[in-house]
C-alpha positions in Angstrom: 0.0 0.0 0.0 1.5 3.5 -0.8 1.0 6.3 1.7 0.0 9.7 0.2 1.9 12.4 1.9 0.8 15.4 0.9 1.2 17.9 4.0 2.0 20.9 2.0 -2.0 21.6 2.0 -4.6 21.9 4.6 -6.9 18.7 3.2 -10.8 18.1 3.6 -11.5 14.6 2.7 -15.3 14.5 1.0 -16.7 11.2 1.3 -19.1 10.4 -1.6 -19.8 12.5 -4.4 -23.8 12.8 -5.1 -25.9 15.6 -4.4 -25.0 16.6 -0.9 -21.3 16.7 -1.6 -21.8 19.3 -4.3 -24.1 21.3 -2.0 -21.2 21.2 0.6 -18.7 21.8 -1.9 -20.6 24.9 -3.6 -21.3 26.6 -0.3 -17.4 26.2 0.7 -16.0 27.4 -2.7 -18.5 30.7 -2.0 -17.9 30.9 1.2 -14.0 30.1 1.8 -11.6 33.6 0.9 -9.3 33.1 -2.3 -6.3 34.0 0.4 -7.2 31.1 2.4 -8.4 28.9 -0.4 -5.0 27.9 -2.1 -3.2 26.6 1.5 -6.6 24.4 0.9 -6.6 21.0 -1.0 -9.9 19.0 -1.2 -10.1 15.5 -1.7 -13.3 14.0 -3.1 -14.0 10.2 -3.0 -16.1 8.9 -5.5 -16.1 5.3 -7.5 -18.8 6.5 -10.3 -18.0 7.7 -13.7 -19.1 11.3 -12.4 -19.6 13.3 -8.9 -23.1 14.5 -8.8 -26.0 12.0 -9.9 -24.8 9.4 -7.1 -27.0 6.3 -6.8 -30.4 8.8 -6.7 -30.0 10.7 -10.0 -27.9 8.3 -12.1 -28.6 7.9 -15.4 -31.9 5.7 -15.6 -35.1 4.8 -17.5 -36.9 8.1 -18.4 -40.2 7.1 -15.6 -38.4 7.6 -12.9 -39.5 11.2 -11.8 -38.3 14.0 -9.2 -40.7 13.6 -6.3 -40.5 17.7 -6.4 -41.2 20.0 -8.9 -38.5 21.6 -10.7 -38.6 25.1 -9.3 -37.8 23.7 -5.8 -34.9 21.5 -6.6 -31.5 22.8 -5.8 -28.5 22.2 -4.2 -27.7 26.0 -3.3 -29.9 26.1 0.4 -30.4 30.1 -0.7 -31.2 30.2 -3.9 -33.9 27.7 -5.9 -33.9 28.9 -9.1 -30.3 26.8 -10.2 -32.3 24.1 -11.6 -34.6 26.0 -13.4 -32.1 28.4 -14.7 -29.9 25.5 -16.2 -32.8 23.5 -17.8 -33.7 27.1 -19.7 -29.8 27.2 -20.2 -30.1 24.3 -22.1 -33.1 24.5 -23.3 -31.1 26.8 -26.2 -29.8 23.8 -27.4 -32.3 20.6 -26.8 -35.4 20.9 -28.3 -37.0 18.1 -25.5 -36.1 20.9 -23.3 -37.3 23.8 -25.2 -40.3 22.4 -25.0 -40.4 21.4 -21.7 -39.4 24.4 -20.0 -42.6 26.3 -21.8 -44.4 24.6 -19.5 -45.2 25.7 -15.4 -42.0 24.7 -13.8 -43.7 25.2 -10.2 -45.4 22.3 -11.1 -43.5 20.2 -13.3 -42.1 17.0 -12.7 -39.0 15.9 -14.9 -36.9 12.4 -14.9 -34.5 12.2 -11.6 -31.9 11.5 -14.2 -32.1 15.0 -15.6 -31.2 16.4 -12.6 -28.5 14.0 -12.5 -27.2 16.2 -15.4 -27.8 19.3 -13.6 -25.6 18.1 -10.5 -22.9 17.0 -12.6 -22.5 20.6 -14.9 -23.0 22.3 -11.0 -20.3 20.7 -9.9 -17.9 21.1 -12.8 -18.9 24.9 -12.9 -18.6 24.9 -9.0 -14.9 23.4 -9.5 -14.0 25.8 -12.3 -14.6 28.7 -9.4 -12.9 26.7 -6.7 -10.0 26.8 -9.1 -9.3 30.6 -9.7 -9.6 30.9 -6.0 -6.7 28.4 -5.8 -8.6 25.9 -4.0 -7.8 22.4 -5.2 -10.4 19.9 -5.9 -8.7 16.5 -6.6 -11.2 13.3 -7.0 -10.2 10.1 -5.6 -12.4 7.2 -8.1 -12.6 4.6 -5.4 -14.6 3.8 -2.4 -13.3 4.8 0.6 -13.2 1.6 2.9 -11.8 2.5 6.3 -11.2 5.8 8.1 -8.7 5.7 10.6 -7.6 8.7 13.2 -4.3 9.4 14.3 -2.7 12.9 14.3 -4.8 12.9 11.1 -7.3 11.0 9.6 -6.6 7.7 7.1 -8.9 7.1 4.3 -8.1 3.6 2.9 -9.6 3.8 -1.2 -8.6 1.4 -3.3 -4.7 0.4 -2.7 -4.0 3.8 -1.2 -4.2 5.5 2.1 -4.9 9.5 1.6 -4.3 11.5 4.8 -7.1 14.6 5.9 -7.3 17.0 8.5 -10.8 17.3 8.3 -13.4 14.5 7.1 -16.7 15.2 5.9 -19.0 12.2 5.5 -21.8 12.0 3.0 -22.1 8.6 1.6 -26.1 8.4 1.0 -28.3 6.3 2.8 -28.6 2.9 4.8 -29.5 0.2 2.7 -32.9 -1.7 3.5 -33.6 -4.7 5.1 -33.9 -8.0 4.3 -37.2 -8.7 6.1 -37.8 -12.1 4.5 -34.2 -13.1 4.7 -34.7 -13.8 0.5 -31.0 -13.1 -0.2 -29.2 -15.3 -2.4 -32.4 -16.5 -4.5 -32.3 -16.3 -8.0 -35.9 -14.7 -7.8 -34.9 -11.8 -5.4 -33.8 -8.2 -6.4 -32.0 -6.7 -3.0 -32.0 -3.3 -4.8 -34.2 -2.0 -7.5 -31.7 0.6 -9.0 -30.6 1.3 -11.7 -34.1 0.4 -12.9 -33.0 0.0 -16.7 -31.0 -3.2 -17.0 -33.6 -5.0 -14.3 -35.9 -4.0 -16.7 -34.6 -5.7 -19.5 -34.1 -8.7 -17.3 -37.6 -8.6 -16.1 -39.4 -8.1 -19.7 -41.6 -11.1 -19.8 -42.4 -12.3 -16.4 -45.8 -12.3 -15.8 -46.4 -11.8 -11.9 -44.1 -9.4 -9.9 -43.8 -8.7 -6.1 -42.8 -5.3 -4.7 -41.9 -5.0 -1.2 -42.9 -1.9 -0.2 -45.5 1.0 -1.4 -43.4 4.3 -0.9 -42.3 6.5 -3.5 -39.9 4.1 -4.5 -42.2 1.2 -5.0 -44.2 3.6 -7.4 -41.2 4.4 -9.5 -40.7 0.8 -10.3 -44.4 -0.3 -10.5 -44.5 2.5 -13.1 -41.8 1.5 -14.6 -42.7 -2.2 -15.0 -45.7 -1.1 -16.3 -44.8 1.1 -19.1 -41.9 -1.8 -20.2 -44.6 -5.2 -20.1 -48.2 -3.7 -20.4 -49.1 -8.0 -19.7 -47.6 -8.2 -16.4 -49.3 -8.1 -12.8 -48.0 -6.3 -9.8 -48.5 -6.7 -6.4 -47.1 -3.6 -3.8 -46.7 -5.2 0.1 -46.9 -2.9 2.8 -48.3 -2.9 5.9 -50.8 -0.2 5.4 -51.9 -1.6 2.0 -51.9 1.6 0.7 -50.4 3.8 -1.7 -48.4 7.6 -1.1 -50.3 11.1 -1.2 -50.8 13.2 -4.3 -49.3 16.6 -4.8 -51.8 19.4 -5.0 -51.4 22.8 -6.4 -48.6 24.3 -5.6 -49.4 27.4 -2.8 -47.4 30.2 -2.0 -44.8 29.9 1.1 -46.6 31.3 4.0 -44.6 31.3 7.0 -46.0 29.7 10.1 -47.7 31.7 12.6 -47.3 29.6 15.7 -44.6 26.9 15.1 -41.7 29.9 15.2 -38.1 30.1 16.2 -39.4 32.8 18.7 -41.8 30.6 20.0 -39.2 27.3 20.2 -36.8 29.6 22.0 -39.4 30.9 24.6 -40.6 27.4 25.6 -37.4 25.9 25.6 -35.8 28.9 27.4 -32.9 29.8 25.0 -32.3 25.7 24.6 -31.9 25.4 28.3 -34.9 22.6 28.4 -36.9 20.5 26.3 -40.6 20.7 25.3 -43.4 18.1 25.3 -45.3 16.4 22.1 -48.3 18.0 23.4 -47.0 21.7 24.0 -45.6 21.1 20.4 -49.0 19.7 19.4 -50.9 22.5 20.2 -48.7 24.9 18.2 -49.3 22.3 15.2 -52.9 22.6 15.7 -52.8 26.4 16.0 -51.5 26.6 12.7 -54.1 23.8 11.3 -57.0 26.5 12.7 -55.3 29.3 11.1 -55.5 28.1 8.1 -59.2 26.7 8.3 -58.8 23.2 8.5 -58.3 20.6 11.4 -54.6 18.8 12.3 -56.6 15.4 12.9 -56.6 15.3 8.7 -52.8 15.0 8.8 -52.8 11.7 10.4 -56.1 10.4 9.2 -56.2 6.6 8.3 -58.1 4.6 5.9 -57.8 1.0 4.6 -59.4 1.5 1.4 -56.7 1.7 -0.7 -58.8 2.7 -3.8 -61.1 5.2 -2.7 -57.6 6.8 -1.1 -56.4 7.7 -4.4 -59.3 8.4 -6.0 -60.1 11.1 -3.5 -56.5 12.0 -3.8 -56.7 12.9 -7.5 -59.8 14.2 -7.1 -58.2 17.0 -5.1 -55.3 17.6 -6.5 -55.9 20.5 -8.2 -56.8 22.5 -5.5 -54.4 24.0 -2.7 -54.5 22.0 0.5 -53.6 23.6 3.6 -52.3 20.8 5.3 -49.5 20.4 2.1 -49.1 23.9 2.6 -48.7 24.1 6.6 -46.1 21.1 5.8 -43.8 22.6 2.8 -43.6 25.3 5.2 -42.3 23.4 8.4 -38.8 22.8 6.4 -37.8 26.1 8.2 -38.8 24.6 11.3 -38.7 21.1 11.2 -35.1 20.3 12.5 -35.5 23.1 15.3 -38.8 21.3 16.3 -37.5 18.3 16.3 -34.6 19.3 18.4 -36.8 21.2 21.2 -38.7 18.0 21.7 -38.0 15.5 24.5 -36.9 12.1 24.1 -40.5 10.6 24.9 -41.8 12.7 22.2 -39.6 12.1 19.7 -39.9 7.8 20.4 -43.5 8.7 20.3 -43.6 10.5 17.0 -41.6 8.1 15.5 -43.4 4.8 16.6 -47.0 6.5 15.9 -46.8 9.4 13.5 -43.4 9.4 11.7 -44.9 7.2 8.8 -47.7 9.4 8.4 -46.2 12.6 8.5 -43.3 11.6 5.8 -46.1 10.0 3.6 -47.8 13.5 3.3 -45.0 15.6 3.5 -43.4 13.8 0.4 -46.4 13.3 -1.7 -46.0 11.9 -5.6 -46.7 13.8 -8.7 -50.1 13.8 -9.8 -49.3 11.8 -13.5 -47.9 9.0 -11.4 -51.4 8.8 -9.5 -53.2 9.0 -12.6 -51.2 5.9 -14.0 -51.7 3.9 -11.2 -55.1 4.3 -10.6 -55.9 3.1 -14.2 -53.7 -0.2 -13.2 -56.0 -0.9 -10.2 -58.8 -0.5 -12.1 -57.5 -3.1 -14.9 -56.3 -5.5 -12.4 -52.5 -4.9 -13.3 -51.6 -3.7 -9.8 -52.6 -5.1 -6.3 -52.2 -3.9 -3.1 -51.2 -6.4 -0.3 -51.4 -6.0 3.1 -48.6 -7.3 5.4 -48.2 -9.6 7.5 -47.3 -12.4 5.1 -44.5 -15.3 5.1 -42.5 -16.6 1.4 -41.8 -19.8 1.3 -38.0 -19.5 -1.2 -37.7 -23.6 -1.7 -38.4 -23.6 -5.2 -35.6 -22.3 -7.2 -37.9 -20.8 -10.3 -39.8 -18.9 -7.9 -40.8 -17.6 -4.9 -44.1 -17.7 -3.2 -45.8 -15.6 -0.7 -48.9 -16.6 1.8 -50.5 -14.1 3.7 -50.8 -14.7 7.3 -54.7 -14.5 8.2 -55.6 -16.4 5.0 -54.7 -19.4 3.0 -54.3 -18.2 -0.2 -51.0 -18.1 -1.9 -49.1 -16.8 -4.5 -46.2 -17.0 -6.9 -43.7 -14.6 -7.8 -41.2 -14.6 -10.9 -39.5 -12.4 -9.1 -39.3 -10.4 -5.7 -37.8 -6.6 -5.8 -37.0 -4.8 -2.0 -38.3 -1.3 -3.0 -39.1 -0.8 1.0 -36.6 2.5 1.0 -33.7 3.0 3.7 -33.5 1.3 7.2 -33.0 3.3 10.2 -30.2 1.9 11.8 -26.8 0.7 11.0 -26.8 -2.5 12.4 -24.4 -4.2 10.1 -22.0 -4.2 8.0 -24.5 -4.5 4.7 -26.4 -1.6 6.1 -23.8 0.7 5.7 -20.1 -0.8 5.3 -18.1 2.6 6.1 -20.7 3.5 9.0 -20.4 0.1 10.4 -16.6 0.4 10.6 -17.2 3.8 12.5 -19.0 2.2 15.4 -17.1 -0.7 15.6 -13.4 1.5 16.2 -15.5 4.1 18.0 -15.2 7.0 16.0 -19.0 7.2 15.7 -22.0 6.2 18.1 -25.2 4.7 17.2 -28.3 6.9 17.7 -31.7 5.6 19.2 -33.4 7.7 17.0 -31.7 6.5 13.7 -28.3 6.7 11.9 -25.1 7.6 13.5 -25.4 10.5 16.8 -24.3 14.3 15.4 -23.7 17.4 17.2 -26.8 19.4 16.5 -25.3 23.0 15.5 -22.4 21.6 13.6 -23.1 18.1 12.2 -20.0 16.5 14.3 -20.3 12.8 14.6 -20.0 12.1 18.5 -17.3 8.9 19.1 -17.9 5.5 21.6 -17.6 8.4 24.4 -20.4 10.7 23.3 -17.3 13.6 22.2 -18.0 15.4 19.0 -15.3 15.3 16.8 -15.7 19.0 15.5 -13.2 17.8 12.7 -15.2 15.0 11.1 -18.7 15.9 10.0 -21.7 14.4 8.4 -24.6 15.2 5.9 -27.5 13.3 5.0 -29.5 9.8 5.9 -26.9 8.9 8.3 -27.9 12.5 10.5 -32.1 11.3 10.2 -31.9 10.9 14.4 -30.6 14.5 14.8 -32.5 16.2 12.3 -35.5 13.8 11.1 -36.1 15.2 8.0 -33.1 14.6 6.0 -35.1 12.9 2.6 -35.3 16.1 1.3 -32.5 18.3 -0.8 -33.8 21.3 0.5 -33.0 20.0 4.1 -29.5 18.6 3.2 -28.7 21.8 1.2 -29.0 24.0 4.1 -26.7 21.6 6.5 -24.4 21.5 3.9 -24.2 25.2 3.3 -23.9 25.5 8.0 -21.4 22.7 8.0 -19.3 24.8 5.2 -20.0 27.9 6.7 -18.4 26.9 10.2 -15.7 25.2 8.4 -14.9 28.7 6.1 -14.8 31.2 9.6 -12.5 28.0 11.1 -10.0 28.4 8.6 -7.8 31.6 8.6 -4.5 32.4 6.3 -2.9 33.0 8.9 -2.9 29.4 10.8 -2.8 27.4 7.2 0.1 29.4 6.4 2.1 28.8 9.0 0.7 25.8 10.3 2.9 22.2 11.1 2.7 19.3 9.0 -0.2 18.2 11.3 -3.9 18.6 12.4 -3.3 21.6 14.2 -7.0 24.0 13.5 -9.2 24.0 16.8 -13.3 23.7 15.1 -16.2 24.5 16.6 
């Protein structure tokens, strides 16, 4: 193994290169001063072809849709118009586009792999700024394995260790469960991305099971679907039932009583915690301001069918309750953070499921589609819990608990999103390797346990480590709402701005060949 030695540099080791690392890294190229950017070297780890689509926006079949609408995708956390303004960039030069962007952006909804483009042209433009300020960007195409700390940190990638004084960790999310231990059968798909060559695979089986009915079990129903118009598709959940459908788009209105002013005053400054009900009642205060009643956010019903018809139905109307919610993301993580620890295990045990079902709703053509396969018995919705029985080789076969019927799958695909916890090594290999040398601790609530201001993974003591940071899933116990860009954009651009005012000309110019810069 060769040993890189560069110490001529203050280096910031990025770990992973999809959408959160180029919010990070856009916010630190605006942020960091040109005098203090060239004693600055960045390394960025990333195995794919490209940084920027990571495993969410890669290149992929054309059906796979941004859950958003294009005018509120972005990676800058201050500014969503970057999105828009490339596609109408482009749009000069692709006649799909041209088209396309004539249309009401505030309510479009465009292939994920699009924006895939978008993230990789971001960061290529963020990297041509980084380099007239001097700062280096140097990408690393391998997988970082192990970190190690010592005087500095070790990132073993590929046959080579690369050294960093500061580590910022944003490798995407845990991978989900095997529920029904079906690893290793032919029949099973462990992970449905990318859709394309499964697709081709899949192209004249006739009955399909789909483990999970999130917005990720849509994407591939849909995309079944539109490949073999002959085959059957049943989505297993345990509610039986299908995501929410995005209404008109409203205008932000800030909340009225779920404020920073009011957090601070019931918390006093942070120097206490509230309860679920004190933060209930603001929730329902804001419900009655806007003329409607909080109980609808966490209404049930088991009709599957009637659901989404009434969901369509409505979807071209503002709802207050999508509106309350779209406006919570300036709120959310605060909230979440003033709340004591039997709230938060009771939100996330009763009302989690419900609230991230609503607050992520699909786009209304989806709906549309889907409906029409209920109706001509292409699509059924199954309600857990069921048992497989994976003896047969050719297939695998699924009974449902409280009945005897049974039936048979050419194939299985786990489309039931991210786990919570790392709890292996298959979850999350680097994260596992964390916990197991102590350099991170496992959090109750989900992921790996952060600082809240800063983002500083705590070690096996419950320390921060104000020089190794993390964005994204792995943060979902601190923050709660980390599925949406918007929400990882504007961690990214706090991370980078604490790292920027850390860094002076001064201590980089002068500094030892060692981690010597104090964080906080």
């Amino acid at each position: 193994m060769n040993t890189s030695k560069h110490h001529e540099r203050f280096t910031i080791g990025v770990v992973g290169g999809g959408a959160a690392s180029v919010a990070f890294l856009y916010h630190l190229t605006n942020l960091v001063e040109p005098s203090v950017a060239q004693h600055v070297r960045i390394r960025l780890f990333e195995p794919r072809p490209s940084v920027g689509p990571g495993l969410a926006y890669q290149h992929d079949v054309d059906s796979l849709l941004l859950n958003r609408a294009v005018e509120t995708m972005s990676v800058s956390a201050g500014d969503f118009s970057t999105f828009t303004s490339w596609m109408r960039w482009k749009a000069h030069h692709e006649d799909g586009l041209h088209e396309l962007t004539k249309r009401d952006l505030s309510a479009t909804y465009v292939p994920r792999a699009l924006f895939g483009r978008y993230l990789r042209d971001f960061f290529q433009e963020t990297a041509t700024v980084a380099q007239r300020k001097g700062l280096a960007i140097d990408i690393v195409p391998h997988e970082v394995r192990k970190i190690k700390r010592d005087t500095r940190y070790q990132l073993i990638a590929g046959s080579d260790s690369y050294e960093a004084d500061i580590v910022v960790l944003a490798i995407g999310n845990i991978s989900q469960r095997d529920i029904y231990r079906l690893s290793g059968h032919a029949c099973y798909v462990p992970h449905p991305y990318p859709l394309a060559p499964l697709l081709a695979r899949l192209g004249n089986s006739k009955r399909i099971c789909i483990l999970g009915a999130g917005l990720t079990a849509v994407d591939v129903a849909i995309s079944l679907y539109n490949t073999n118009r002959d085959v059957e598709i049943h989505m297993m959940s345990p509610t039986g039932t299908l995501p929410y459908v995005k209404g008109r788009q409203a205008p932000h209105r800030p909340l009225r009583f779920i404020t920073q002013e009011r957090l601070r005053a019931l918390t006093a400054d942070g120097t206490r915690k509230i309860s679920l009900r004190a933060l209930g009642r603001l929730l329902r205060a804001e419900f009655r301001a806007a003329g409607t009643d909080w109980r609808e956010l966490f209404a049930r019903t088991d009709n599957a069918r009637d659901l989404l018809g009434d969901e369509i139905a409505h979807a071209d109307r503002e709802r207050p309750w999508q509106t309350i919610l779209v406006a919570t993301n300036d709120i959310v993580e605060d909230a979440w953070h003033a709340l004591d620890a039997r709230g938060q295990f009771i939100v996330l045990e009763r009302f989690a499921r419900q609230w991230l079902t609503r607050r992520a709703p699909m786009p209304l053509e989806n709906a549309r589609l889907l409906a029409r396969m209920l109706d001509d018995g292409q699509l059924k919705l199954v309600k857990t819990p069921v048992m497989f029985d994976r003896t047969d080789p050719s297939h695998l076969a699924m009974t449902r608990v409280d009945t005897t019927s049974r039936e048979t799958y050419d194939c299985v695909i786990n489309a039931t999103g991210s786990a919570r916890y790392v709890e292996g090594p298959d979850d999350s290999p680097l994260g596992w390797q964390l916990l197991q040398d102590g350099l991170a601790s496992p959090d109750p609530r989900g992921g790996l346990r952060v600082d809240f201001d800063t983002g500083a993974l705590l070690d096996s003591d419950g320390e921060p480590d104000w020089q190794f940071r993390a964005l994204g899933h792995l943060t979902s116990g601190t923050y709660f709402f980390v599925s949406s860009l918007e929400m990882v954009a504007k961690r990214a651009r706090k991370i980078a701005a604490d790292l920027a005012s850390s860094l002076s000309e001064e201590d980089l110019a002068l500094r030892p060949a060692s981690r010597n810069i104090a964080l906080s």
